[in-house]
C-alpha positions, 0 to 999 in steps of 0.5 A, spaced: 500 500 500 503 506 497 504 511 503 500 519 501 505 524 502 501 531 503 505 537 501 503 544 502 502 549 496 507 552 493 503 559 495 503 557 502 511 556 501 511 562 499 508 565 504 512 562 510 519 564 506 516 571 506 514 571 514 521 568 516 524 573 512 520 579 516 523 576 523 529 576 520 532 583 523 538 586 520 544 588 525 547 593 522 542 599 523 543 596 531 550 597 531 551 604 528 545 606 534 551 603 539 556 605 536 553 613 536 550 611 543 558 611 545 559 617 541 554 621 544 556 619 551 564 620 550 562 627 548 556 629 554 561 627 558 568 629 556 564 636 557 560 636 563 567 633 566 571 640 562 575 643 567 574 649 563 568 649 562 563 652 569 556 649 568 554 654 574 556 660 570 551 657 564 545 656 568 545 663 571 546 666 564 541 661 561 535 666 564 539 673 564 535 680 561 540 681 555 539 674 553 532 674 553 533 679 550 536 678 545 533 671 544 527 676 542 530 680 537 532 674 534 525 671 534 523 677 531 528 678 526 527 671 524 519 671 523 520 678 520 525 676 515 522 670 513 515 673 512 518 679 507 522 673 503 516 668 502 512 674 500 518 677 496 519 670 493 513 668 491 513 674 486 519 673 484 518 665 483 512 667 479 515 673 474 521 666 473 516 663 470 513 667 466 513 669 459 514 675 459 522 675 457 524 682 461 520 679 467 523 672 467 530 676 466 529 680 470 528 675 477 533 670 474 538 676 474 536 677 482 536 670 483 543 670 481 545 676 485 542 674 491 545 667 491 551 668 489 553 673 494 554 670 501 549 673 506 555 675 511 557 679 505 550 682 504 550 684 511 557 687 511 553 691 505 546 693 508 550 695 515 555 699 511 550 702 506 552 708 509 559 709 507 556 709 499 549 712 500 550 718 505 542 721 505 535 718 502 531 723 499 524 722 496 523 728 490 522 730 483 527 728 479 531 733 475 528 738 480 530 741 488 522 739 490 524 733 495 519 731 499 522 726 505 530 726 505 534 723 512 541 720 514 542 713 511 545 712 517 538 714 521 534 710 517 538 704 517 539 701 524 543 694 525 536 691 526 533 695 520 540 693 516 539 685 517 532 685 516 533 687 509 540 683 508 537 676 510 530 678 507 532 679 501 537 673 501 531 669 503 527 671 497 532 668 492 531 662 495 524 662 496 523 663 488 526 657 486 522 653 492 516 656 489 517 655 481 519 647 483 512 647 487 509 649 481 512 646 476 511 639 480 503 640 479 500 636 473 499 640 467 492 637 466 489 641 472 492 648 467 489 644 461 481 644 466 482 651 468 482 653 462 476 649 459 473 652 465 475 659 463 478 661 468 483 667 468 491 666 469 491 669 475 485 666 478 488 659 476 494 661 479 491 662 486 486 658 486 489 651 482 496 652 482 498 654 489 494 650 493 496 643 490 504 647 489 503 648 498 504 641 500 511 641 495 513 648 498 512 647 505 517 642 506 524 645 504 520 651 506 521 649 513 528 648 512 529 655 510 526 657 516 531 653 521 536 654 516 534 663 517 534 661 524 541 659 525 543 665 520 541 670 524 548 669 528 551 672 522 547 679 524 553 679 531 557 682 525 553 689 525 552 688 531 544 686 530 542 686 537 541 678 537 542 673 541 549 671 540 550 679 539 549 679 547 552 673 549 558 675 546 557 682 550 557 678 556 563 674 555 567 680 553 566 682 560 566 676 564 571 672 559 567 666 560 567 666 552 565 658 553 559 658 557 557 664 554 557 660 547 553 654 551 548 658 552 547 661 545 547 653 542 542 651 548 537 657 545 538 656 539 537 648 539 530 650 543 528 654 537 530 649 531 526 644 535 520 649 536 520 651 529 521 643 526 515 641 530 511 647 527 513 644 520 511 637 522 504 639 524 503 643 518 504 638 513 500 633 517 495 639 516 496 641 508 497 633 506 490 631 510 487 627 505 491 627 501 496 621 503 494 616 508 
């Protein structure tokens, strides 16, 4: 009498290799989360056991009236910047794409202007600005009618100077973000706007923008903290911001270090606040859009 072997289907074959091959956790990822938890201990410890270092000093500091202040000064000038330059940018976004060859010259032109000069240089400028442009007069060409006229130097503080610099930085880049978000959207939904009727414009605001947010937002966040961390470089012209006091205070404490600490640890408080707020805006603007 011949034996019955039962043998499984081949799908369930398959099934129990791919189960098998899920259980099956790879090393290397747990070994470079080691390897960095060493590296991270190392580092905390090589500084809280710094004979250099007084982290008494760092605590007192931490909550000093000039440290908060200029920790104000910089939020301000971060969300003032940025504003202008999203703004700005978009515009400029807009005439890059258009096809109108004196407008898309003309924001190529400042695109590469603005990029192509580092921002520390443009803040040299704009705090020096001077040393080229001694007054500001409003008037009629040609003529001796002048209706407003002020020092350049009076018109534009430290504070005013970096707002301009940094905006007008951020506004290069912002353009280009704002002509990729664009160009990411189908060219179909351009091709039913206009079977509708709609207007140029009115299929920019209400097609265009609206489906080119949720590409913007992302490496528009990443604007901002990099705007955030690029405030520093105000300390050049004595902007009044968080390192331009920190540094105040160690000129005459000679605790330069401490002092140092206490800007990084603002400035990692900042960043955090400002990546979670990208975070929930996207989950926002992608609300049924991906699962």
């Amino acid at each position: 009498m011949e034996s019955i072997v039962f043998e499984p289907p081949a799908s369930q074959d398959r099934a129990s290799e791919k189960l098998s091959i899920r259980r099956r956790r790879p090393l290397l990822p747990w070994i470079i989360f080691g390897f960095a938890i060493i590296v991270v201990f190392a580092i905390v410890q090589a500084l809280v056991l710094a004979p250099t270092i007084s982290w008494a000093v760092v605590g007192t500091y931490l909550f000093a009236p000039p440290v908060i202040t200029g920790l104000r000064t910089t939020i301000v000038l971060s969300v003032i910047s940025m504003a202008i330059g999203i703004v700005l940018g978009t515009f400029i976004g807009l005439a890059r794409m258009s096809k109108n060859r004196l407008l898309s010259s003309m924001a190529h032109g400042y695109i590469m202007l603005f990029r192509g000069i580092p921002v520390l240089v443009q803040l040299l400028i704009w705090g020096n600005i001077g040393l080229i442009v001694k007054n500001i007069t409003f008037g009629i060409p040609l003529t001796s009618i002048e209706f407003f006229s002020m020092s350049t130097n009076q018109l534009i503080n430290p504070f005013t100077a970096a707002v301009v610099g940094l905006a007008l930085h951020e506004a290069a880049y912002v353009s280009e973000i704002v002509r990729s978000g664009i160009l990411s959207v189908d060219r179909g939904q351009l091709e039913a706007a206009s079977a509708l009727g709609m207007t140029p414009a009115r299929t920019t605001r209400r097609i265009i923008l609206p489906q080119a947010l949720r590409v913007m937002i992302p490496p528009t966040g990443n604007q901002f903290v990099t705007l955030i961390k690029g405030t520093s470089l105000v300390s050049v012209i004595a902007g009044g911001d968080l390192l331009t006091q920190t540094q105040n205070i160690a000129a005459t404490s000679y605790r330069v270090i401490e002092m140092l600490a206490v800007a990084s640890f603002w400035y990692l408080i900042l960043v955090g606040i400002a990546t979670q707020a990208q975070s929930l805006l996207e989950k926002r603007v992608s609300k049924g859009v991906r699962a």
